[in-house]
C-alpha positions as CSV (number, residue, x, y, z in Angstrom):
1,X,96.6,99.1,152.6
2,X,97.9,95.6,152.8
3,X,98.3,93.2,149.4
4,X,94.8,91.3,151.0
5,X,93.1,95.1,151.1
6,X,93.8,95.3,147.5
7,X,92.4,95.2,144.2
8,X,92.7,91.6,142.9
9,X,95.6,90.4,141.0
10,X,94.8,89.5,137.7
11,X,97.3,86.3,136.4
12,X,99.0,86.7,133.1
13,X,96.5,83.7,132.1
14,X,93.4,85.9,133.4
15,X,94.0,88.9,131.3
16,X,91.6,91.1,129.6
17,X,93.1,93.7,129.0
18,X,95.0,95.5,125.9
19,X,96.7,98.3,127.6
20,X,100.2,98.7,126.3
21,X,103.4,97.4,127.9
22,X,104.8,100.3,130.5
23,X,108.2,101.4,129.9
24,X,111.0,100.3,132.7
25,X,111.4,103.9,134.5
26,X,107.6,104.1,134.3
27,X,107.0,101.0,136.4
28,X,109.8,101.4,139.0
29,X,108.6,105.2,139.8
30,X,105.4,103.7,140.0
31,X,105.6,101.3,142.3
32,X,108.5,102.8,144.4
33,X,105.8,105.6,144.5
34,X,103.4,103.3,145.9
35,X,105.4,101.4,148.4
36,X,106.9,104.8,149.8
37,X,103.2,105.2,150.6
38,X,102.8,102.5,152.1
39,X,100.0,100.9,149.2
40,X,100.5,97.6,148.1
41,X,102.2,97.1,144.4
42,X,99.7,94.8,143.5
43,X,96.8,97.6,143.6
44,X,98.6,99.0,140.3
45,X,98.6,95.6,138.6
46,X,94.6,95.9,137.4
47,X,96.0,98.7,135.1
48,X,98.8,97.5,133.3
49,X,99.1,94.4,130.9
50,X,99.7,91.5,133.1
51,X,101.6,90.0,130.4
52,X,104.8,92.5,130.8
53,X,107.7,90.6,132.4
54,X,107.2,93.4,135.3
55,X,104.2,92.2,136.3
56,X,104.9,88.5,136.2
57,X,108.6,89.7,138.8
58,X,106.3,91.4,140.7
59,X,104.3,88.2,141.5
60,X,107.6,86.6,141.8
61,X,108.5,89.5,144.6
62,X,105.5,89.2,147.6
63,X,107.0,91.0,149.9
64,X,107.4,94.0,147.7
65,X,110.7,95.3,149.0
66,X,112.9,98.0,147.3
67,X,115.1,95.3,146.9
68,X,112.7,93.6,145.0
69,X,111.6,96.5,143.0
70,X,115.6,97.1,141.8
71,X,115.6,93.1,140.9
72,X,112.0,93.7,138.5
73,X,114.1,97.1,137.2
74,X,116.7,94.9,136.1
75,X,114.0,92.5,134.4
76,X,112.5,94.8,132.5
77,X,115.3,96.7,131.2
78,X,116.7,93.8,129.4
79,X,113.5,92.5,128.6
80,X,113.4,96.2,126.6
81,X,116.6,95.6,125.3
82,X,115.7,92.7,123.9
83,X,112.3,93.6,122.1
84,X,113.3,96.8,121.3
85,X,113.6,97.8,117.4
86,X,117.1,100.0,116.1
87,X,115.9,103.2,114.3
88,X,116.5,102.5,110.9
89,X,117.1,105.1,108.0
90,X,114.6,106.0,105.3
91,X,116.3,104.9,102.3
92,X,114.9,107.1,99.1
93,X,115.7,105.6,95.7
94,X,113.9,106.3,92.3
95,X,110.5,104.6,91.4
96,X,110.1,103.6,95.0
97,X,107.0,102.8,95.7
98,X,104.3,104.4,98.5
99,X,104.0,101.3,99.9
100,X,107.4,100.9,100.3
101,X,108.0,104.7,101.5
102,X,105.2,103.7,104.0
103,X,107.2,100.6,105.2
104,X,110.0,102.8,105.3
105,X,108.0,105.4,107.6
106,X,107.2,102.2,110.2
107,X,111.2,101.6,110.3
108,X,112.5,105.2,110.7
109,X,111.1,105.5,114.6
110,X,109.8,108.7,114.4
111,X,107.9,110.9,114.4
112,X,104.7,111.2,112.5
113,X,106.5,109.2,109.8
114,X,106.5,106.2,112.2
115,X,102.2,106.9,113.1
116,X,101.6,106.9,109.1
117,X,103.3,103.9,108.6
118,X,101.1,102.1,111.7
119,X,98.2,103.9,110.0
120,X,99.2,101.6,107.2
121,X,99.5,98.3,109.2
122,X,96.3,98.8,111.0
123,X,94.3,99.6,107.9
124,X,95.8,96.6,105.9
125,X,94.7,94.7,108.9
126,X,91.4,95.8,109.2
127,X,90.6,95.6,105.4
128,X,91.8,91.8,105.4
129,X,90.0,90.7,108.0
130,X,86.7,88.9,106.2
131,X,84.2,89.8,108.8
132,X,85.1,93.3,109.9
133,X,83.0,96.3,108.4
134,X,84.7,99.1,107.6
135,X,83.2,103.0,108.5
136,X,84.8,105.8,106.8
137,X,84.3,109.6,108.4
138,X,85.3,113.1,106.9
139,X,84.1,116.8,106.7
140,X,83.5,118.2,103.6
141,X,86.5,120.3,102.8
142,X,88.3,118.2,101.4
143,X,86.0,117.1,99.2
144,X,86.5,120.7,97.5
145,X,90.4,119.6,96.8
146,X,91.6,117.1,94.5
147,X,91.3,114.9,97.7
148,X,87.9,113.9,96.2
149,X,89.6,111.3,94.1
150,X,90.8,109.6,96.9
151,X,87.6,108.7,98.8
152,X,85.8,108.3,95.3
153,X,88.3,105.7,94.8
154,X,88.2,104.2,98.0
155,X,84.3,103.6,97.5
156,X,85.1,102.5,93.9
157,X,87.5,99.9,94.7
158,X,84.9,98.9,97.5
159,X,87.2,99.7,100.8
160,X,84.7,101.2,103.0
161,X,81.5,99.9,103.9
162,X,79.4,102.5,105.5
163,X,79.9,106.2,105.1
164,X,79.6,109.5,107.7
165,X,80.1,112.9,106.1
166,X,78.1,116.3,106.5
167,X,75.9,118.2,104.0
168,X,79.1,120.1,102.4
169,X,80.4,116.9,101.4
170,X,77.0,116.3,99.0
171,X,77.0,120.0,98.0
172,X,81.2,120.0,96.6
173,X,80.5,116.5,95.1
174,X,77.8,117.8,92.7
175,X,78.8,121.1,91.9
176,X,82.3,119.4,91.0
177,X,80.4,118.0,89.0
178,X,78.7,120.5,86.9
179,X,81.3,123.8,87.6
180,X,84.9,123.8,88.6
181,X,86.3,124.9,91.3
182,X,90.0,127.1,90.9
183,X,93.3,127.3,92.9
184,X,93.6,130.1,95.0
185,X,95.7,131.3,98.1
186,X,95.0,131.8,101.7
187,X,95.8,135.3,101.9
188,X,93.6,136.4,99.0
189,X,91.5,139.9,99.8
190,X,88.3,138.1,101.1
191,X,86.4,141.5,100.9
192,X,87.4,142.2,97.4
193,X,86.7,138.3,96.4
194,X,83.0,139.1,97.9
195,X,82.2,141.9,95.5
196,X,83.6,139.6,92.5
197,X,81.1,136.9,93.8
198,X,84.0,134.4,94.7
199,X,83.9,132.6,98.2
200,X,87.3,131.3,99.7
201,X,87.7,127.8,101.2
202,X,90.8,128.0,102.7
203,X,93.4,128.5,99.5
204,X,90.2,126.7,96.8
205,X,88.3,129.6,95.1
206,X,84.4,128.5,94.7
207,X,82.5,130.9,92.8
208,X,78.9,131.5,93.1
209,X,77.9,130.2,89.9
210,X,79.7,127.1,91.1
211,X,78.1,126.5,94.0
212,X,74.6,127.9,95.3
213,X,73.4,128.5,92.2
214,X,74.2,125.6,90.0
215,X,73.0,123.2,93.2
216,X,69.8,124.9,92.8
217,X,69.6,124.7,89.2
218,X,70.3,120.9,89.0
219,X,69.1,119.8,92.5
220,X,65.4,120.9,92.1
221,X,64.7,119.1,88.9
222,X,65.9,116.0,90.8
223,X,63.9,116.4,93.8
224,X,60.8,116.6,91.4
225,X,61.8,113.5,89.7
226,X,62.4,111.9,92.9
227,X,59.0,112.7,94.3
228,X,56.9,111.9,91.0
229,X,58.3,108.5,91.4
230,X,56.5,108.0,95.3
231,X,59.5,109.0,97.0
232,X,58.2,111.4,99.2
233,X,59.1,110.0,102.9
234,X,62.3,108.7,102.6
235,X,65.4,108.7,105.3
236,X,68.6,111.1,104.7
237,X,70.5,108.1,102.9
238,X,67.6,107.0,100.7
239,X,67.7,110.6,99.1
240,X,70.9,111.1,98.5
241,X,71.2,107.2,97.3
242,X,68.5,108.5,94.5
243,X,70.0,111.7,93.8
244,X,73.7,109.4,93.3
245,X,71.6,107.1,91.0
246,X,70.6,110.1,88.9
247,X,74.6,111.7,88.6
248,X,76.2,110.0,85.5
249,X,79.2,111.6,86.5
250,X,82.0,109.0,87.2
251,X,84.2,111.3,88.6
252,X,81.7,111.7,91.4
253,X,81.6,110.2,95.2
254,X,77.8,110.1,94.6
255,X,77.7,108.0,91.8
256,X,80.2,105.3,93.2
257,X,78.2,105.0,96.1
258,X,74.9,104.5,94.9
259,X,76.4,102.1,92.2
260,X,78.4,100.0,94.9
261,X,75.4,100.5,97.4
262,X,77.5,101.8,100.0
263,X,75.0,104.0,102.6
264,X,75.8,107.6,102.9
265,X,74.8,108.8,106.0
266,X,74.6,112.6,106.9
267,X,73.8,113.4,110.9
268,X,73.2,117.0,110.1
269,X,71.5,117.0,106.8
270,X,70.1,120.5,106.8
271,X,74.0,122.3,107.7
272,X,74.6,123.3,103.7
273,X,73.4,123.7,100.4
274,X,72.1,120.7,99.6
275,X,69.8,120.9,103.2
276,X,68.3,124.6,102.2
277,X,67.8,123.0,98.4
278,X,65.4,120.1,100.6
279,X,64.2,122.8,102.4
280,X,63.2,124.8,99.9
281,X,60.9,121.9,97.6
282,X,59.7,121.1,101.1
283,X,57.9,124.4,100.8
284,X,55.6,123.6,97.5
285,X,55.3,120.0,98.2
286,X,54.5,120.1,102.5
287,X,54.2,116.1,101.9
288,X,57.8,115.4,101.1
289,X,59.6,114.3,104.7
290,X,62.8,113.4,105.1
291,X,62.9,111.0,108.5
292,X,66.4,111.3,110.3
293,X,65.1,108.5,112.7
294,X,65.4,106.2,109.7
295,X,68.8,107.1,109.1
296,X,69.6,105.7,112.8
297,X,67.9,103.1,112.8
298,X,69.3,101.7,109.8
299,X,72.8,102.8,111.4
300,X,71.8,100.8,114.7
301,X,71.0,97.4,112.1
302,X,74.3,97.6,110.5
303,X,76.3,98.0,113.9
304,X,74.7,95.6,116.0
305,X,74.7,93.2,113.1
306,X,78.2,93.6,112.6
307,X,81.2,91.0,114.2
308,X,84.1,93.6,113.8
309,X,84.2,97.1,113.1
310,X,87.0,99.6,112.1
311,X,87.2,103.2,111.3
312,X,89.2,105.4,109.4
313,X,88.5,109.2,110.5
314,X,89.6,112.0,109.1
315,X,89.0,115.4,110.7
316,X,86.4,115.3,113.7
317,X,83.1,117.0,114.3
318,X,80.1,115.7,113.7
319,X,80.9,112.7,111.3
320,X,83.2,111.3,113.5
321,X,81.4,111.4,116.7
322,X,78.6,109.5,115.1
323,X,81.0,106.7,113.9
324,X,82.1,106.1,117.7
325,X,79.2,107.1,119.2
326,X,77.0,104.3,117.9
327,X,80.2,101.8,117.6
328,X,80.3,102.3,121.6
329,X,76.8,100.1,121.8
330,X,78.8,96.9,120.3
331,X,81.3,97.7,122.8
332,X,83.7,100.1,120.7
333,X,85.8,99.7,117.9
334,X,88.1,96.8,116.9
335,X,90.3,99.0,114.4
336,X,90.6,103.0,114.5
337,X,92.9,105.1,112.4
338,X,92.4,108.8,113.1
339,X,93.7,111.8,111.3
340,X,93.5,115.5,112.1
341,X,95.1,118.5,112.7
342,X,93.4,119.6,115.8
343,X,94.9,119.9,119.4
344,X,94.0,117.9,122.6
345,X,94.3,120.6,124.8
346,X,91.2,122.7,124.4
347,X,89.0,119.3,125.2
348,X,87.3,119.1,121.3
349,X,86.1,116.3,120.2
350,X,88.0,117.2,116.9
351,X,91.2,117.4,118.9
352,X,90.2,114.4,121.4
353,X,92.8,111.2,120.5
354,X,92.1,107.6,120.0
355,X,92.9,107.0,123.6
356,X,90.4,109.0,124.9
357,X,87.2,107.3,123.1
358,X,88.8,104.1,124.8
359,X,87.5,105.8,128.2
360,X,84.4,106.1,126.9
361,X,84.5,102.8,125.4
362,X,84.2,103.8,121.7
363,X,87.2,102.0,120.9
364,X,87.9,98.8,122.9
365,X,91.0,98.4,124.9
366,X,92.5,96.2,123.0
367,X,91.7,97.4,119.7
368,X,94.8,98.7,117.2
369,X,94.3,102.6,117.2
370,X,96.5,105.5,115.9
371,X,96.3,108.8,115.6
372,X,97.8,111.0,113.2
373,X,98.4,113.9,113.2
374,X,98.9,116.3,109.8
375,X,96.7,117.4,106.9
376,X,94.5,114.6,105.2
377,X,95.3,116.2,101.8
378,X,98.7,115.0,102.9
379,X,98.2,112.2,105.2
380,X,95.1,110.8,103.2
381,X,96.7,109.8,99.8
382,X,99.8,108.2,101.4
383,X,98.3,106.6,103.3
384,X,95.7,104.8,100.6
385,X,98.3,105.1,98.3
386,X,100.3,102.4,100.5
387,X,97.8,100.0,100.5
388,X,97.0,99.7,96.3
């Protein structure tokens, strides 16, 4: 294929693009790969930021020559030398702070330290930014850890505008807080906790008495209270909105977000407790509905009426897929911080990177995206913790 057979050249003037800068080695393999081949150069150039000083030497360089391709190497390795950053060491002292442990992190080059510490950037970014709208995912685990305190004061202090979470999350919330829930271990004798009537979440010990039960006992009084009132075909955020309005507990997610009006939205309202509690008043009242479709269309106002979105996701599933999912129709994100423990390799969506909802155009090219890997109950309140 000659250079007039190939894809057009975009200028460094013309680009659109955000892709990253490629890496010396990575762009002379490339193209000595392609003109072994007998392809033009230029038919890689639609791929890579225009704006690296490779590109702008290839333009320099028609005729494409080895020669040419040494004299670009050259370019770009000082160009690297140049904007590269020294690893620095993380310097430890007494009553540092997160934040500066954090900027730390960013300095010390690797390895998840360094991703944290971007986590950190981007989110500071994101919530400075006046007209950017900020979605918050996470499954409900956590919210059966002490981690509970760390979204609560997330939506307390008003840092996330719009909310994503599954069933669980409304069914630890509210037995929190009526029960407690006790430290256990993960290698606890599930069969004998079953005949003591105590169910494991991973090392968390939730007995029955805090959980099903009490849900039942407090949720159906509520229900009734919310129907006497007229409320009796309402979307999945409306209800739990009026059940939040009814908890007086400040320690609760609930009750921040009905007070600060922040939507709670649950894709798969049924999947819990608090689902087979609906489920179950549905049966003596067959005219209270509950209308998913409202949920999404609400979702749908908020994202096409928003100028910038970001996201900070933590774990995957459901919640987060619904945050990208409907972002894709405004053309993707603008900001994503992701953080999990899952694996790439098996193709979950849980395990699927930032870069990969870029294909799909979830996340826009050029938006700032991390992910990071490690458990949220770690991850979570650094992270936050950095930006108080």
């Amino acid at each position: 294929m000659s250079a007039s057979d190939s894809m057009p050249i975009r200028r460094p003037d013309e680009s659109t693009t955000g892709a990253p800068d490629i890496f010396a080695e990575d762009i002379f393999i490339a193209a000595s790969a392609i003109v072994s081949s007998g392809e033009s150069v230029t038919t890689f150039l639609v791929i890579i930021d225009p704006t690296c000083i490779a590109l702008s030497a290839l333009l320099r360089y028609p005729n494409e020559s080895i020669k040419g391709l040494l004299r670009i190497r050259e370019q770009v390795d000082e160009k690297m030398r140049l904007r590269a950053e020294p690893v620095e060491d993380i310097r430890l002292r007494k009553n540092m702070t997160i934040r500066e442990l954090c900027e730390n992190y960013l300095r010390s080059g690797g390895f998840t330290a360094k991703k944290l510490g971007v986590a950190v950037e981007i989110m500071r970014e994101m919530l400075s930014d006046p007209s950017a709208r900020v979605f918050l995912s996470f499954p409900a685990c956590i919210i059966a850890t002490g981690t509970r305190g760390v979204i609560r004061d997330m939506v307390k202090k008003e840092m996330v505008d719009v909310i994503v979470t599954t069933c669980g999350t409304v069914d630890h919330d509210l037995a929190r807080v009526w029960k407690r829930y006790y430290h256990g271990d993960f290698l606890m004798d599930d069969r004998e906790l079953h005949r003591k009537g105590i169910n494991r979440l991973g090392n968390i010990l939730v007995p029955n008495d805090s959980y099903g039960l009490i849900l039942e006992k407090k949720l159906q009084p509520m229900l009734e209270d919310i129907y006497s009132q007229g409320i009796n075909n309402c979307s999945v955020r409306e209800l739990v909105h009026e059940i939040g309005k009814r908890v007086e507990d400040e320690n609760s997610i609930l009750h921040w977000t009905s007070k600060k009006n922040i939507p709670v939205f649950i894709p798969g309202p049924t999947d819990g407790s608090f689902g087979a509690q609906i489920w179950s008043f549905r049966q003596t009242h067959p005219k209270f509905v509950i209308d998913v479709l409202k949920d999404e269309n609400e979702l749908a106002d908020i994202v096409f009426s928003t100028k910038k979105a970001g996201a900070l996701m933590i774990g995957g599933g459901i919640s987060k897929h619904h945050v990208i999912w409907w972002n894709q129709f405004r053309d993707g994100l603008d900001w994503a911080v992701y953080l999990t423990t899952a694996e790439e390799w098996d193709g979950s969506l849980s395990g699927a990177r930032c870069r990969e909802a870029i294909s799909w155009g979830k996340i826009k090219e050029r938006a700032r995206e991390v992910t990071v890997e490690g458990d949220a109950t770690i991850t979570l309140p650094i992270l936050i913790g950095a930006l108080l």
